[in-house]
N, C-alpha and C positions, 0 to 999 in steps of 0.2 A: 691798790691803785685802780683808779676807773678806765675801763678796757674807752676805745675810741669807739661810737658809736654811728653804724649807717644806715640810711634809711632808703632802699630802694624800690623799686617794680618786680614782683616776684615773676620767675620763667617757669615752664614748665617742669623742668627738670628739679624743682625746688619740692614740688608738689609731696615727695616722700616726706622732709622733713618736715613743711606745714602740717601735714596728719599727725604726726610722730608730736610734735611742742602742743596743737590742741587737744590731744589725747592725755598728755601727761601734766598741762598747766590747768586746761577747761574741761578734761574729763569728758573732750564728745568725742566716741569713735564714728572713724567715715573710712570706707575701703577707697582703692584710686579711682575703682568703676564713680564711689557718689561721689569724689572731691571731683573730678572733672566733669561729671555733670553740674554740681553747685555752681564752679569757680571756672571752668572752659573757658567761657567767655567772657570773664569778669576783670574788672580792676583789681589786682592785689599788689597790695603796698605789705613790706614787712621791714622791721627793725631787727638790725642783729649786730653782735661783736663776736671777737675771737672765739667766743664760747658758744656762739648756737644765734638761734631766734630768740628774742624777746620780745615781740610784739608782730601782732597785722593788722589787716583794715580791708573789706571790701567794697568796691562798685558793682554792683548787681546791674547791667543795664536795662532799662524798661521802656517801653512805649507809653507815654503817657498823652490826655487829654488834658490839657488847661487852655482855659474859656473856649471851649470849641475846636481848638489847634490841633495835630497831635506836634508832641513834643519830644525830647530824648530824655529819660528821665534813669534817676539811678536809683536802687533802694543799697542802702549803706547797710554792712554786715559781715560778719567774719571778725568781730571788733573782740580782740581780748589783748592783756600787758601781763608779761607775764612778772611774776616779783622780783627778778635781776633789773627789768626796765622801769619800776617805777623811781618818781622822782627823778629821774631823767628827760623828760621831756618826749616820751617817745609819742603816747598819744597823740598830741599836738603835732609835732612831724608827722605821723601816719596824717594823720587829716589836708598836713599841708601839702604832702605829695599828691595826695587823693583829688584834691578840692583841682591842684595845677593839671591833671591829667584829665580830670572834668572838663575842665576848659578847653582843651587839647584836642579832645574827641567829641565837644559838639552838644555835653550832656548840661540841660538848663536847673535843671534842678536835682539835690540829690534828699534824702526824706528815709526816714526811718522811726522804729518803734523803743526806745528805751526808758530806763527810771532813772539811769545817770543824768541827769537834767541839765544841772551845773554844769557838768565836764564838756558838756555837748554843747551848751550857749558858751561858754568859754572860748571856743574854735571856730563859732560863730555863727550856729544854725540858730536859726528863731526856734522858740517853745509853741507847740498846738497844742488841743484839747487832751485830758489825760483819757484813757479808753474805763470803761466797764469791759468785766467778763462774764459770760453767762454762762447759764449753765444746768442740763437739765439730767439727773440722776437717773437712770436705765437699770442697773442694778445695785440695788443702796449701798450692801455691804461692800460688795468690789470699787464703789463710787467712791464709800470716806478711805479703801487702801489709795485709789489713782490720786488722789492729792494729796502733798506734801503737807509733813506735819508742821511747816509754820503755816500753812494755810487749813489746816484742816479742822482745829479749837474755831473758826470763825465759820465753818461750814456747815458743823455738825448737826447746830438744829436744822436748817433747813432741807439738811438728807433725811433726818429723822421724821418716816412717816409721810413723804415723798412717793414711793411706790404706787399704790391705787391710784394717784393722781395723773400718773405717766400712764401707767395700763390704759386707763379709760378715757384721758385724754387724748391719747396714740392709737388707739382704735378709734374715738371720733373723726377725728382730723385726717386719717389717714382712708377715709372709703371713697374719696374722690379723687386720687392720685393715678398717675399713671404708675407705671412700674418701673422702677430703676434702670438707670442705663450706666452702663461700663463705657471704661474711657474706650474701649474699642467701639461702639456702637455712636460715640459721638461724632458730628459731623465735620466736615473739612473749613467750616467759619466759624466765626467766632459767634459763642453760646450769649454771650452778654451784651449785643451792643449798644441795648438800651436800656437805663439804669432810668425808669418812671416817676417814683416817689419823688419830690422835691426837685421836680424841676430837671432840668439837664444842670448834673454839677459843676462844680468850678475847676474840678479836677477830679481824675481814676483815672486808672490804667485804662489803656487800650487793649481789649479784649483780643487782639488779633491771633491767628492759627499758631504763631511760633510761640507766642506767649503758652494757649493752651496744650502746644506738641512738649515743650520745656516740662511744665510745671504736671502735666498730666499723664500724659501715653508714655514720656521718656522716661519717667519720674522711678530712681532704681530706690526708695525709702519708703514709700506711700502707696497702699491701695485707694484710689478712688468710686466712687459713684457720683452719678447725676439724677436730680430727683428735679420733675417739672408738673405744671400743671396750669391749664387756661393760658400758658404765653409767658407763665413765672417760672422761675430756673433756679437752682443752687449747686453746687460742689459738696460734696461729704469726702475727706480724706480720715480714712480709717488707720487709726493708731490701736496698738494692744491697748491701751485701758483708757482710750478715750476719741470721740471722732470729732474733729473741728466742721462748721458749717461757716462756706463761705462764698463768696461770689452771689450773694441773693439778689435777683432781680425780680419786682414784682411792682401790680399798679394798685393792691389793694390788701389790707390786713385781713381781712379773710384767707387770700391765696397765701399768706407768710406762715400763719397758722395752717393749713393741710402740708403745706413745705418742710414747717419745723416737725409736723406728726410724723412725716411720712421717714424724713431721716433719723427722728428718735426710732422709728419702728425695725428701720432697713438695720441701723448701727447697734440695735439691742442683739438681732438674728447674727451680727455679727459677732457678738462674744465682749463689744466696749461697753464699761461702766457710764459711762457721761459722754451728752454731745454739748460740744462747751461752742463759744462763739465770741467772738471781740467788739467790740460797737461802741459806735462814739454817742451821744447823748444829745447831740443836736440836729443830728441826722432823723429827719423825719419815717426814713424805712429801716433805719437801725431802733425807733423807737415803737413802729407797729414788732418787730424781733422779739423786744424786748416783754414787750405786752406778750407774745404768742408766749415765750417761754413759762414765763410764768403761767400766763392760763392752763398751760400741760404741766404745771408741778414741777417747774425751776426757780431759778433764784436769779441775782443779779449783783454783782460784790464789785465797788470800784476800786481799780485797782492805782500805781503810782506810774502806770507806763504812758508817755503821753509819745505824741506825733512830733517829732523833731525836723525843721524843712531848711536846707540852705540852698542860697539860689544871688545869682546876681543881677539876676535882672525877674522875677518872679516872686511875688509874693504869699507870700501863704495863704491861704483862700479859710474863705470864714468857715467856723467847722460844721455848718447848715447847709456849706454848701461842696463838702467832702462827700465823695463818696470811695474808701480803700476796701479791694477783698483782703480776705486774708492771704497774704504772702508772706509764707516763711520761706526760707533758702531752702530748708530739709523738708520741705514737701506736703509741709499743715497746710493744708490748704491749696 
């Protein structure tokens, strides 16, 4: 017999068992120190019956920039069913309580990164561009262990013989850089406020101090660095086997290239195999990225995860005229 199933607004007091069902259904551990840094001040929706949780859903809430405004924006995450819930409908309820509490508190748009495509246009978000990953080899042999082995039979040539290319690449590029900065060393405004390449976009984040106190100084997951040079900026959030580059702002593919050297150099000193990157393909500074990577001995593999946006009164803005850093909940970026 099918237990009665509820769908409500998770409390804080819940927060033990929310670790407890994504540890044991998603395999991610998080201590309560990171779940209330991720999720404090977030929207959480969870589904459950007599027997536990079955499902959740979150609202990340964001500051956002669409056509020049700032806006309330949310990045959606936290999203897993567990196998009691499927075929129930819980998905679909998680998003409906989600979408009603958006409205609620003011947020115009809510936008995220997955490869469930279907699931997500089903609830009603429009589909955007799917991303490329990049990604530049620092140590070969530790680079083919940090990727999974369904990705790693597609990887393999372009690790193979990689090496000297990064070396000598990463020393060119890297003799005009200033020297890294710890998130302590950062200042009290925001690092990013102007995104050059292609114009002022249709939409990003608003780079503002709580954004970077959040995701950077507070941040109990991720070491970061800052690497600059001439008025261009990036983020490097260092993982054991691998460093994400993100937040790049620059007015010229030269400055993207000493950018990309200087973090391959900083994140090899660090002990990671690859500095990988995410980037859309019609984004003009995501496309000098792309060039820099490869000219230092990377690759570039599209992958199936695209940009998912729902909104009631906002439309998804052309992907030429995106600009997203990388925002993971757990601190990539």
């Amino acid at each position: 017999m099918t237990q009665e199933l509820r769908i409500r607004i998770a409390h804080a007091e819940d927060a033990d068992a929310l670790i407890a069902f994504h540890a044991a259904v998603g395999g991610v551990q998080r201590t309560p120190e990171q779940w209330h840094w991720e999720f404090g001040n977030a929207v959480v929706a969870l589904a459950e019956d007599a027997e536990g949780i079955l499902g959740t859903q979150a609202l990340l809430p964001m500051l956002g920039l669409y056509e020049g405004r700032q806006v309330l924006t949310a990045k959606s995450e936290y999203t897993l069913v567990g196998p009691r819930g499927r075929g129930r409908g819980v998905f679909a309820g998680l998003y409906e309580q989600c979408f009603r509490q958006a409205r609620e508190r003011g947020i115009e748009a809510v936008w995220g990164f997955t490869s469930a495509v279907k699931a997500f246009e089903r609830v009603g978000f429009s589909i955007g561009p799917t991303m490329s990953l990049l990604a530049l080899p620092l140590r070969v042999s530790r680079a083919a262990r940090a990727v999974s082995s369904r990705i790693a039979a597609g990887w393999a040539r372009p690790l193979v013989g990689a090496g000297l290319t990064v070396m000598f690449g990463v020393a060119r590029g890297a003799a005009r850089i200033a020297a890294p900065r710890t998130p302590a060393e950062i200042g009290g405004t925001s690092l990013f406020a102007d995104i050059s390449a292609a114009g002022t976009p249709s939409f990003t984040l608003a780079r503002v101090p709580q954004l970077l106190d959040w995701r950077i100084r507070a941040n109990p997951f991720r070491d970061h660095f800052v690497v600059s040079a001439d008025g261009a900026q990036a983020i490097v959030a260092v993982l054991p086997e691998r460093a994400w580059l993100s937040d790049l702002g620059a007015s010229s593919y030269e400055q993207v290239v000493r950018m990309v050297a200087t973090a391959a150099g900083e994140s090899g000193k660090r002990g990671t195999a690859l500095l990988t990157a995410w980037h859309f393909d019609a984004h003009e500074l995501h496309g000098w990225t792309r060039r820099a990577f490869r000219r230092l001995g990377g690759f570039c593999r599209q992958s199936d995860t695209a940009l998912v946006w729902w909104s009631d009164s906002l439309k998804l803005p052309h992907p030429a005229r995106l600009y997203f850093p990388e925002v993971h909940s757990e601190g990539v970026g």
